[in-house]
HTML snippet that shows the backbone in 3Dmol.js (N, CA, C, O; Angstrom):
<script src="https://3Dmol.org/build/3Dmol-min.js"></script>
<div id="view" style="width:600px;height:400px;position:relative"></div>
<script>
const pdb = `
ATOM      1  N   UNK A   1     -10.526 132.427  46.878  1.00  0.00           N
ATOM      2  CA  UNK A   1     -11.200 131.206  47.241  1.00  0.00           C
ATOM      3  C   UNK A   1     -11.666 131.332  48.682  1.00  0.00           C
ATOM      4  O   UNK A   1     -10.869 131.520  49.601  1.00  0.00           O
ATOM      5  N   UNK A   2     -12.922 131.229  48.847  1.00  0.00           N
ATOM      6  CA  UNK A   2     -13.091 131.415  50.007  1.00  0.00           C
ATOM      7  C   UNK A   2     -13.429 129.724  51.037  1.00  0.00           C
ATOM      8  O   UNK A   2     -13.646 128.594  50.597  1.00  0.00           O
ATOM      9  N   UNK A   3     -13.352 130.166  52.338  1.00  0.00           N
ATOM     10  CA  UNK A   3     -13.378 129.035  53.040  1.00  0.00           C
ATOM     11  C   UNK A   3     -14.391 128.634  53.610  1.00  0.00           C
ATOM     12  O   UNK A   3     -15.422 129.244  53.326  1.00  0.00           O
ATOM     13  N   UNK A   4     -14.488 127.560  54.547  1.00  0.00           N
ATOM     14  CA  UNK A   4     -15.763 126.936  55.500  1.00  0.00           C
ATOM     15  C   UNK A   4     -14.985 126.283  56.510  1.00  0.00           C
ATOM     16  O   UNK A   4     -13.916 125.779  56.166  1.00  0.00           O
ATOM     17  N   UNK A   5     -15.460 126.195  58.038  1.00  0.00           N
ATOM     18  CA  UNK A   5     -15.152 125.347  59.046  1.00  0.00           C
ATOM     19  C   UNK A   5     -15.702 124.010  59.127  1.00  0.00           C
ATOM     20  O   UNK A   5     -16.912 123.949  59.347  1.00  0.00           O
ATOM     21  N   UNK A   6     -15.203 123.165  59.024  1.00  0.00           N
ATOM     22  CA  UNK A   6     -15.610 121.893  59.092  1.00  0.00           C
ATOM     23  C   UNK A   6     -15.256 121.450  60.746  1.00  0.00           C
ATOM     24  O   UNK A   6     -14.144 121.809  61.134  1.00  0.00           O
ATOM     25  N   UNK A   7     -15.771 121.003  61.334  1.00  0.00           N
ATOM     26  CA  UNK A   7     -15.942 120.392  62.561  1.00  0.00           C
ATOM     27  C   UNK A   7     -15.785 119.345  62.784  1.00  0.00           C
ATOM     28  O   UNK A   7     -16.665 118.695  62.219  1.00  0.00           O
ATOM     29  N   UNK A   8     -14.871 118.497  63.532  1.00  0.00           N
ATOM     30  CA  UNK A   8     -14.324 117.368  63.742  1.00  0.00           C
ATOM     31  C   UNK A   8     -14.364 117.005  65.484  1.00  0.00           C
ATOM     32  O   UNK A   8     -13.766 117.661  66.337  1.00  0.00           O
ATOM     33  N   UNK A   9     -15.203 115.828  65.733  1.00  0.00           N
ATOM     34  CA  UNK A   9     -14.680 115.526  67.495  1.00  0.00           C
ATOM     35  C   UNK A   9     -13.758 114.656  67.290  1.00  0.00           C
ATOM     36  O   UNK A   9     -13.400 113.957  66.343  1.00  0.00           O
ATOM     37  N   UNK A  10     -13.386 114.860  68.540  1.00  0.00           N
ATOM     38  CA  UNK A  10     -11.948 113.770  68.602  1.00  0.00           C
ATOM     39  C   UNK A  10     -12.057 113.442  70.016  1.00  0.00           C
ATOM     40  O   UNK A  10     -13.037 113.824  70.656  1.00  0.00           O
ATOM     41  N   UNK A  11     -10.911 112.608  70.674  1.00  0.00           N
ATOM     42  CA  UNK A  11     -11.485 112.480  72.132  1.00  0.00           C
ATOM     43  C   UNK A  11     -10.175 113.042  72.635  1.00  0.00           C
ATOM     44  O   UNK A  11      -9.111 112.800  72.067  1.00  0.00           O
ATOM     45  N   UNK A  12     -10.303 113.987  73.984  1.00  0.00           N
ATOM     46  CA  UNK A  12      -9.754 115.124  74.392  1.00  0.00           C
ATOM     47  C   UNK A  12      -8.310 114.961  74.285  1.00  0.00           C
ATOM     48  O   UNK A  12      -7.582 115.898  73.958  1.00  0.00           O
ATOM     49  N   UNK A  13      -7.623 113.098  74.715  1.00  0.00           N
ATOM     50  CA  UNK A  13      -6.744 112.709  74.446  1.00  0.00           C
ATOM     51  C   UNK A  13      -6.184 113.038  73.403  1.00  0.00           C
ATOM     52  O   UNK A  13      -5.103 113.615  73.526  1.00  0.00           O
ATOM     53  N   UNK A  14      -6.507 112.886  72.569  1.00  0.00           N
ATOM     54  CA  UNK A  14      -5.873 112.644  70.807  1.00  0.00           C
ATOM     55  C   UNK A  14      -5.639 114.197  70.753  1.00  0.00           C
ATOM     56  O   UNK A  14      -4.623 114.651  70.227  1.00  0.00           O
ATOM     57  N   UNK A  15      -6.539 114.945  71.274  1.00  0.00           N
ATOM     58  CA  UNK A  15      -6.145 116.422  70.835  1.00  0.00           C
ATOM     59  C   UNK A  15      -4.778 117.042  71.839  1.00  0.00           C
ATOM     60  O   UNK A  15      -3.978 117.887  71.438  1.00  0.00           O
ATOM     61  N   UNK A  16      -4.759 116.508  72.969  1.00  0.00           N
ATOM     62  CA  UNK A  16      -3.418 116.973  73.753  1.00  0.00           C
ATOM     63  C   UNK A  16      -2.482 116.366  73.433  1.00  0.00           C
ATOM     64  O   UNK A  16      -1.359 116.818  73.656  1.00  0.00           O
ATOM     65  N   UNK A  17      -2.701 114.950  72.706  1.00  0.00           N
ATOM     66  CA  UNK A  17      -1.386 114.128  72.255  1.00  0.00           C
ATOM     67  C   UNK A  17      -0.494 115.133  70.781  1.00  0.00           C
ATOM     68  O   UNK A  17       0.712 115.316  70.616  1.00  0.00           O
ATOM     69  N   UNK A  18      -1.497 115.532  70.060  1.00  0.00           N
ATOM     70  CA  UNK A  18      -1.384 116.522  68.847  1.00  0.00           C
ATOM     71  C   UNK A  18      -0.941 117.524  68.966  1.00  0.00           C
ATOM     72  O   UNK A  18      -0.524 117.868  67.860  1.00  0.00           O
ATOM     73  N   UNK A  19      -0.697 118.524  69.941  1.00  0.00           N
ATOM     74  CA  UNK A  19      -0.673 119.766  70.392  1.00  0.00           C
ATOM     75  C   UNK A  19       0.841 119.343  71.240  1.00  0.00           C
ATOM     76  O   UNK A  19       1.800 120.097  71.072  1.00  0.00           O
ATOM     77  N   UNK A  20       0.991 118.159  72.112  1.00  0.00           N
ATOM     78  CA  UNK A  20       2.230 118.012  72.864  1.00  0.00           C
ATOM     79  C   UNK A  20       3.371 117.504  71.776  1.00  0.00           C
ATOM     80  O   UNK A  20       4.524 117.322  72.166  1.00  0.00           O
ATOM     81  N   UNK A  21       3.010 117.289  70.430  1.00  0.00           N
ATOM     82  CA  UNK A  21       3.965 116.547  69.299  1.00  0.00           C
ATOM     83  C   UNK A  21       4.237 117.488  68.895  1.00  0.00           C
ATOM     84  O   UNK A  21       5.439 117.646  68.679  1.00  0.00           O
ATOM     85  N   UNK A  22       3.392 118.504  68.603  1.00  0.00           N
ATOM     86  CA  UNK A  22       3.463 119.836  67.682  1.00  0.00           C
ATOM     87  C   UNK A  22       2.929 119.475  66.088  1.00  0.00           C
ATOM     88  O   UNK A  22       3.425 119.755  64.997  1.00  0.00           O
ATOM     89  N   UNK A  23       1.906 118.855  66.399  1.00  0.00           N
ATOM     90  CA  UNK A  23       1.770 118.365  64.785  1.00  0.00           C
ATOM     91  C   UNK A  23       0.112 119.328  64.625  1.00  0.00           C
ATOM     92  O   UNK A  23      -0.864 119.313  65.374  1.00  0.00           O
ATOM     93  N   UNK A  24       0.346 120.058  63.391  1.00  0.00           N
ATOM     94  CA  UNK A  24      -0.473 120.893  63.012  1.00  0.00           C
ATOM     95  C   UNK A  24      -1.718 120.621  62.185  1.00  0.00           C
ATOM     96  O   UNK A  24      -2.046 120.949  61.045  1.00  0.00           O
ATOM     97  N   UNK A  25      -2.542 119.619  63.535  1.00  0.00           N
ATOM     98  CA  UNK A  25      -3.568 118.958  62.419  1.00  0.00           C
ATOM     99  C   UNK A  25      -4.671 119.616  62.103  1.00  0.00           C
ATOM    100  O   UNK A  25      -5.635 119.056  61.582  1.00  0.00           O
ATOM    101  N   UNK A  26      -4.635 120.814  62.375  1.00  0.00           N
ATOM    102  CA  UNK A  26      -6.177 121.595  60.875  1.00  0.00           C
ATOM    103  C   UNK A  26      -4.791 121.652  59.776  1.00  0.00           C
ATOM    104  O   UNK A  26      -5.519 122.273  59.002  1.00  0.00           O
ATOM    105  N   UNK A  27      -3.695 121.580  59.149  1.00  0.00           N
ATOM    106  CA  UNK A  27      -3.237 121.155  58.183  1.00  0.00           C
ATOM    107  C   UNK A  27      -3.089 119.690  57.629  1.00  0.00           C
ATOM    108  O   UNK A  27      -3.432 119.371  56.491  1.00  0.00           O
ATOM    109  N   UNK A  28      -2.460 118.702  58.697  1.00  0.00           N
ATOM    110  CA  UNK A  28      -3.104 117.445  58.363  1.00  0.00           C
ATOM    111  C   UNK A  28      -4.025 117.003  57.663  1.00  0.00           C
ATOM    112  O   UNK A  28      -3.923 116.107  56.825  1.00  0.00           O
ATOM    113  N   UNK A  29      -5.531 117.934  58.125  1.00  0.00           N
ATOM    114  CA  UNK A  29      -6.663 117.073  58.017  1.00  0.00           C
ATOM    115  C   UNK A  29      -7.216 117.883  56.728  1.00  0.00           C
ATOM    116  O   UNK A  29      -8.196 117.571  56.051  1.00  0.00           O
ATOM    117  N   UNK A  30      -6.440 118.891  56.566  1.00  0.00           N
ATOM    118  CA  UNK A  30      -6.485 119.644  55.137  1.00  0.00           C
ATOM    119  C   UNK A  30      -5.953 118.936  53.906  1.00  0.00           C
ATOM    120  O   UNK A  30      -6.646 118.628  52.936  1.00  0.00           O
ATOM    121  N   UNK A  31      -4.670 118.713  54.038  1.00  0.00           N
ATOM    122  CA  UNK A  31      -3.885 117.835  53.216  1.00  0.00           C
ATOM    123  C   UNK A  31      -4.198 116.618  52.737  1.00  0.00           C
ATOM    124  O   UNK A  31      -4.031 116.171  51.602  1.00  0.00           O
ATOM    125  N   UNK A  32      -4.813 115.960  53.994  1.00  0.00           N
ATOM    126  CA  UNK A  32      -5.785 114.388  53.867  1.00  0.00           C
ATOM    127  C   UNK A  32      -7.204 114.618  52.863  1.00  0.00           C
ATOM    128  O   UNK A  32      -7.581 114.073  51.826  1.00  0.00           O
ATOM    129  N   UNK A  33      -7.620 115.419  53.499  1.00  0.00           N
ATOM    130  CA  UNK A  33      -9.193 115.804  52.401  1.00  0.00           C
ATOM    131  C   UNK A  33      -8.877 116.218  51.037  1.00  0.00           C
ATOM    132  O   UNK A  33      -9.666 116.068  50.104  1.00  0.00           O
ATOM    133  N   UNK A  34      -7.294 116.930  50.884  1.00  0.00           N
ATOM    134  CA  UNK A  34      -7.236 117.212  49.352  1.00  0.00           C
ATOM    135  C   UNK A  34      -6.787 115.808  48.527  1.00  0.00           C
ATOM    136  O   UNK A  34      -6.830 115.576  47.319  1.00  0.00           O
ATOM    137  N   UNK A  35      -6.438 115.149  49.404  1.00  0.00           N
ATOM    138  CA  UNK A  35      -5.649 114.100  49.012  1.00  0.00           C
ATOM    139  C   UNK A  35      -6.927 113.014  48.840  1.00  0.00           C
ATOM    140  O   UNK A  35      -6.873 112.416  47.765  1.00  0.00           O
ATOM    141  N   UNK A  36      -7.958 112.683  49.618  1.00  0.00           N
ATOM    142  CA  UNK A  36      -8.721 111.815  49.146  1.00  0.00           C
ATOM    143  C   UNK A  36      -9.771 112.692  47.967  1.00  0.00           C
ATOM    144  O   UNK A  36     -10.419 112.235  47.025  1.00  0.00           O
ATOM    145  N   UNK A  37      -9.669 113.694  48.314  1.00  0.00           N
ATOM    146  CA  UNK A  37     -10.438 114.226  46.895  1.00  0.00           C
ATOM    147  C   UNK A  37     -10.422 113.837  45.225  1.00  0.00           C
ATOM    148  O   UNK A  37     -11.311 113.667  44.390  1.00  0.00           O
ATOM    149  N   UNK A  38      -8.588 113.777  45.190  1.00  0.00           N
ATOM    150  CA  UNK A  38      -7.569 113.573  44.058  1.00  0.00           C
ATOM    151  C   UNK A  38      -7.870 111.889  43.957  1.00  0.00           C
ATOM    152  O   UNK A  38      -8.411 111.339  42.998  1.00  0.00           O
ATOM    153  N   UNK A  39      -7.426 111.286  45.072  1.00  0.00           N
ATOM    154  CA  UNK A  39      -8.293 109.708  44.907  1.00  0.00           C
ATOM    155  C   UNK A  39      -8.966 109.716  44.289  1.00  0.00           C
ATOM    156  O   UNK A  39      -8.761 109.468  43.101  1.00  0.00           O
ATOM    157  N   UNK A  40     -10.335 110.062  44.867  1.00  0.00           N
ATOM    158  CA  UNK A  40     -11.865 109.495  44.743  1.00  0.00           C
ATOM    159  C   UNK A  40     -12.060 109.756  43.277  1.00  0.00           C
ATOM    160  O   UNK A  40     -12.619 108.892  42.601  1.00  0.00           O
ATOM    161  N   UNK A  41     -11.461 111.374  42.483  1.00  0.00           N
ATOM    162  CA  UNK A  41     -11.462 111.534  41.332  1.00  0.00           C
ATOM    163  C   UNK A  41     -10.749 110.546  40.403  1.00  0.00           C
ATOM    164  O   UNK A  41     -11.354 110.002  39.479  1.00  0.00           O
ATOM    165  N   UNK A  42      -9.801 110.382  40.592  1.00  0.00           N
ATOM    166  CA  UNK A  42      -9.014 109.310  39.702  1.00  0.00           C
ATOM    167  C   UNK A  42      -9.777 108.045  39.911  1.00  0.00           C
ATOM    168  O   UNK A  42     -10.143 107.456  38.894  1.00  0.00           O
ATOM    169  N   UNK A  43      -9.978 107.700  40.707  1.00  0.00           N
ATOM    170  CA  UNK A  43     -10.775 106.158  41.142  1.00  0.00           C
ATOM    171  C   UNK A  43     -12.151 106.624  39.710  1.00  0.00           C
ATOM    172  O   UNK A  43     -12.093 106.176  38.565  1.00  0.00           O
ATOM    173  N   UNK A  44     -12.907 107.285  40.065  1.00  0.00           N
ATOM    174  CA  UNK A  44     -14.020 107.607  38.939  1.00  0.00           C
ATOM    175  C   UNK A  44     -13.689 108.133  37.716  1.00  0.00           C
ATOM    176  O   UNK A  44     -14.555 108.072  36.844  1.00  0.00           O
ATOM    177  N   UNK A  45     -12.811 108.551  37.497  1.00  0.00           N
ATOM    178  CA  UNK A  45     -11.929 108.773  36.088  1.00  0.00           C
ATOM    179  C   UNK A  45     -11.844 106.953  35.332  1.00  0.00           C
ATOM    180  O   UNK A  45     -12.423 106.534  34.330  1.00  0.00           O
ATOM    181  N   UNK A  46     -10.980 106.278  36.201  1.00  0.00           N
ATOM    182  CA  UNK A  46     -10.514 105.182  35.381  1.00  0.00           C
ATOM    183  C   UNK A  46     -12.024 103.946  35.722  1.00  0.00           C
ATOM    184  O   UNK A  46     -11.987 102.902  35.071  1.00  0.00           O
ATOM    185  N   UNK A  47     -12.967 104.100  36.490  1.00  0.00           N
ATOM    186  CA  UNK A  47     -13.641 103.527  36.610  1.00  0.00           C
ATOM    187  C   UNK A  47     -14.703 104.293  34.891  1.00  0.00           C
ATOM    188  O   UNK A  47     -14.835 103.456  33.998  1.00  0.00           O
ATOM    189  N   UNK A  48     -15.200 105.439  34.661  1.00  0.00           N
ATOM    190  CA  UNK A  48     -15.321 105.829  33.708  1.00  0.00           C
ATOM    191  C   UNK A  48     -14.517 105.711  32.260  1.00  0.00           C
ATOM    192  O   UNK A  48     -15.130 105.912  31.211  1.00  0.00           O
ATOM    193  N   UNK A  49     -13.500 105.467  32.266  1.00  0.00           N
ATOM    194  CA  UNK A  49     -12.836 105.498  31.461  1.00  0.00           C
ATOM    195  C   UNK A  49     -13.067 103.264  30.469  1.00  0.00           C
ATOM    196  O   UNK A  49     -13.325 102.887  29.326  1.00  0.00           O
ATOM    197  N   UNK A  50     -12.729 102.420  31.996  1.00  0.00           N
ATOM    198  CA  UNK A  50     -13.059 101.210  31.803  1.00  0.00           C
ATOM    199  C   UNK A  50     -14.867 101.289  31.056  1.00  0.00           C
ATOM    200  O   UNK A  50     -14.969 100.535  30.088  1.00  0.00           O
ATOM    201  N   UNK A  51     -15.708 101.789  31.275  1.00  0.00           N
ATOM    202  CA  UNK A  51     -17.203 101.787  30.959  1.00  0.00           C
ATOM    203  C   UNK A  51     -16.997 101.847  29.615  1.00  0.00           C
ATOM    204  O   UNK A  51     -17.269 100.995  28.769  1.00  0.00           O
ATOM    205  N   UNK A  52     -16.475 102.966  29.477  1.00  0.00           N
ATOM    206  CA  UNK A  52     -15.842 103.509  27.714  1.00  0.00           C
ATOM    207  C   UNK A  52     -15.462 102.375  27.124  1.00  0.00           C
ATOM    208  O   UNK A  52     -15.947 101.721  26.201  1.00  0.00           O
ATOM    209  N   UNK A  53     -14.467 102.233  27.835  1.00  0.00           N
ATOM    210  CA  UNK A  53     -13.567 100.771  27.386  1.00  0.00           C
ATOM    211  C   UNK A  53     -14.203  99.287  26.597  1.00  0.00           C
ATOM    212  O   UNK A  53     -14.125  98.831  25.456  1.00  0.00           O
ATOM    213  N   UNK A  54     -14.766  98.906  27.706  1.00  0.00           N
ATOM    214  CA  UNK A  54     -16.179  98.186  27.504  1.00  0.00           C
ATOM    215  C   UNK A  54     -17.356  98.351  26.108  1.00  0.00           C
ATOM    216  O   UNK A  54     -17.862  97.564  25.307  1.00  0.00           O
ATOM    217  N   UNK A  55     -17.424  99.718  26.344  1.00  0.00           N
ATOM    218  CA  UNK A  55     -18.439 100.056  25.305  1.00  0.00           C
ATOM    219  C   UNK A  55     -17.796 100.318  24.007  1.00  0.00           C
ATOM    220  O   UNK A  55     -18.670 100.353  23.141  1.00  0.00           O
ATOM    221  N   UNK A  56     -16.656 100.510  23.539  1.00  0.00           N
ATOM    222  CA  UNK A  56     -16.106 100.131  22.600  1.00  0.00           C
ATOM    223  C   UNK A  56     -15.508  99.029  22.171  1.00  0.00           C
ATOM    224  O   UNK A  56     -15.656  98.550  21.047  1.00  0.00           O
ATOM    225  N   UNK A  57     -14.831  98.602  23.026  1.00  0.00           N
ATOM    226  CA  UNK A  57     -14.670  97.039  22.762  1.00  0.00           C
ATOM    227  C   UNK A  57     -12.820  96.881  21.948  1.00  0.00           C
ATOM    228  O   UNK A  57     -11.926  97.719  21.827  1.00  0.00           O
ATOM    229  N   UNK A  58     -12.887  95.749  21.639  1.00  0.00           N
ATOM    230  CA  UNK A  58     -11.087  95.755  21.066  1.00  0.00           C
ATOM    231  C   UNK A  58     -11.142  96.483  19.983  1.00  0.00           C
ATOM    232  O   UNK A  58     -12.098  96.597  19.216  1.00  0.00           O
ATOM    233  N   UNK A  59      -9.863  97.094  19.909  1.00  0.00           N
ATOM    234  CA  UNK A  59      -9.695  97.976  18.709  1.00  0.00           C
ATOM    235  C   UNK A  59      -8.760  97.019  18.158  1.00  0.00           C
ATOM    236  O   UNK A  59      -7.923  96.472  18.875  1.00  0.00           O
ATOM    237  N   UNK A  60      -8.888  96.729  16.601  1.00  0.00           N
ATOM    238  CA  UNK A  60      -8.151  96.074  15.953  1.00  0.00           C
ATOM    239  C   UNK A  60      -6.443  97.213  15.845  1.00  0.00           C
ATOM    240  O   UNK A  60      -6.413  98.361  16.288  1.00  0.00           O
ATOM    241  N   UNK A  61      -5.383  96.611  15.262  1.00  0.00           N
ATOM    242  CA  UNK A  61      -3.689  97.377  15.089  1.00  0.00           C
ATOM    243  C   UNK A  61      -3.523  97.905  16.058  1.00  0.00           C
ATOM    244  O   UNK A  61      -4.049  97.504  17.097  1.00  0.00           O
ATOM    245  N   UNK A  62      -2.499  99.289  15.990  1.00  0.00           N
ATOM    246  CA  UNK A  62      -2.171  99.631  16.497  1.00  0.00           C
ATOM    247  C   UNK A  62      -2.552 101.274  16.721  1.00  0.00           C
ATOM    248  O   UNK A  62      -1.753 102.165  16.430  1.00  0.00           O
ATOM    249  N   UNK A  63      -3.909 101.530  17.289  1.00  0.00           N
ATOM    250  CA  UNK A  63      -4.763 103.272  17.349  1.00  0.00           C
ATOM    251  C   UNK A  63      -3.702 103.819  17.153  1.00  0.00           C
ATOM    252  O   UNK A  63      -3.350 104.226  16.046  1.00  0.00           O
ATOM    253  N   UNK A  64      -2.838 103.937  18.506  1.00  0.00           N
ATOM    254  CA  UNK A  64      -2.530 105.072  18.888  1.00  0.00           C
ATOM    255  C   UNK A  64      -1.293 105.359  17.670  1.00  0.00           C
ATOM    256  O   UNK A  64      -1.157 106.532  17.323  1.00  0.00           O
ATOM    257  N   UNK A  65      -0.836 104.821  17.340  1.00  0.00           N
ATOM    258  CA  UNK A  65       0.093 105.024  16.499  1.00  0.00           C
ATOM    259  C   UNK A  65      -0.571 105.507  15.317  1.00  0.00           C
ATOM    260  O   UNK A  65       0.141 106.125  14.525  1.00  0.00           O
ATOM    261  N   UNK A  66      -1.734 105.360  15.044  1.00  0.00           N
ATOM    262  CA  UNK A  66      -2.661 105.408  13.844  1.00  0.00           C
ATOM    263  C   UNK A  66      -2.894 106.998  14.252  1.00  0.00           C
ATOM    264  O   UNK A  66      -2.281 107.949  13.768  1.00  0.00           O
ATOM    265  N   UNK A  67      -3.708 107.040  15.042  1.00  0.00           N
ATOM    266  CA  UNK A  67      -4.070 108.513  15.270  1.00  0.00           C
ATOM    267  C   UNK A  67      -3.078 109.775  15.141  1.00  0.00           C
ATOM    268  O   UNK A  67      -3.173 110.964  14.837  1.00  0.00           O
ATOM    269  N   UNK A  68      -1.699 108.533  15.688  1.00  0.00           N
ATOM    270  CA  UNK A  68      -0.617 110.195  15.896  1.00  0.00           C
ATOM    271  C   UNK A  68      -0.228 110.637  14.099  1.00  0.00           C
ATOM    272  O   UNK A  68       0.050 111.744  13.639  1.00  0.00           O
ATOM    273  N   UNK A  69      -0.357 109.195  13.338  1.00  0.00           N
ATOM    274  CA  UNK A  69       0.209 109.246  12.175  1.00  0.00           C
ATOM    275  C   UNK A  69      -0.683 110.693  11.356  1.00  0.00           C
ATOM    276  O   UNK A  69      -0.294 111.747  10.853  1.00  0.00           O
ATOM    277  N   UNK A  70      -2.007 110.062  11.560  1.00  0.00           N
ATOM    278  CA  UNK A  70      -3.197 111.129  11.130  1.00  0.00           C
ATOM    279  C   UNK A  70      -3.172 112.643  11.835  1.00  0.00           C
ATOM    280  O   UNK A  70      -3.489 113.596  11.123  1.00  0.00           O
ATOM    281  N   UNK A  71      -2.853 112.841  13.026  1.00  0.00           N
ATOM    282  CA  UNK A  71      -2.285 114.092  13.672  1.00  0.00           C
ATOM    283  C   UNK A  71      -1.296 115.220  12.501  1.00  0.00           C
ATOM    284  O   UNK A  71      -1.482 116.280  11.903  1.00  0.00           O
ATOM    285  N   UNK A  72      -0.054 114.059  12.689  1.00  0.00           N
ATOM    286  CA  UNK A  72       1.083 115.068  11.904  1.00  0.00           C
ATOM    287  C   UNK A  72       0.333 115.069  10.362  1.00  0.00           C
ATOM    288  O   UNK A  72       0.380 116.142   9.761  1.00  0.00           O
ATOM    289  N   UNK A  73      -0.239 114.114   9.807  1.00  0.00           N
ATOM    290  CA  UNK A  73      -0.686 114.187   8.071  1.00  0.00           C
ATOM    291  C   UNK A  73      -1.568 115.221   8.345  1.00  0.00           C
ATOM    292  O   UNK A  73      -1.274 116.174   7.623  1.00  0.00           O
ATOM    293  N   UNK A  74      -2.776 115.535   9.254  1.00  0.00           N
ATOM    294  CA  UNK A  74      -3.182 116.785   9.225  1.00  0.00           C
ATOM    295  C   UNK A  74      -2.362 118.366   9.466  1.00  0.00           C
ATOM    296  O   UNK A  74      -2.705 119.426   8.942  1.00  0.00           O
ATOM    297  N   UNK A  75      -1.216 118.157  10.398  1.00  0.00           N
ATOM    298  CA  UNK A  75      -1.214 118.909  10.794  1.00  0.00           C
ATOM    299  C   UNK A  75       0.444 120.236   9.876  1.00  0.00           C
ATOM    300  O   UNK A  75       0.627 121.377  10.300  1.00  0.00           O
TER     301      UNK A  75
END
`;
const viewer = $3Dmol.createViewer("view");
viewer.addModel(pdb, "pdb");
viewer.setStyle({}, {cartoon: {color: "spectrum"}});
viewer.zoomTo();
viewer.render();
</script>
């Protein structure tokens, strides 16, 4: 997997305050970006998923139990 530098200002403060804590923020700000990544996906997953939802509308009984029943009878 290869990488890219992303570039961030900060004000000179914040960067000596970071460095005098010992807190290792090009990992921070790594961890944060994977982490809103995983968000933003799930946020558009269940926002997609509701559209679906919508566009099918109420399902009469009980599906899921229906489907698993039809699972094992196929399977």
């Amino acid at each position: 997997m290869g990488t890219v530098t992303i570039g961030v200002r900060v004000p000179r403060r914040l960067k000596e305050e970071l460095k005098a804590l010992g807190i290792d923020y090009a990992r921070e700000i790594r961890e944060y970006l994977e982490m809103r990544v995983r968000q933003e996906k799930a946020r558009r997953l269940v926002e997609e998923m509701e559209g679906l939802s919508r566009e099918v509308g109420p399902v009469s009984g009980n599906l899921a139990a229906e489907l698993v029943r039809e699972s094992r009878d196929e399977g």
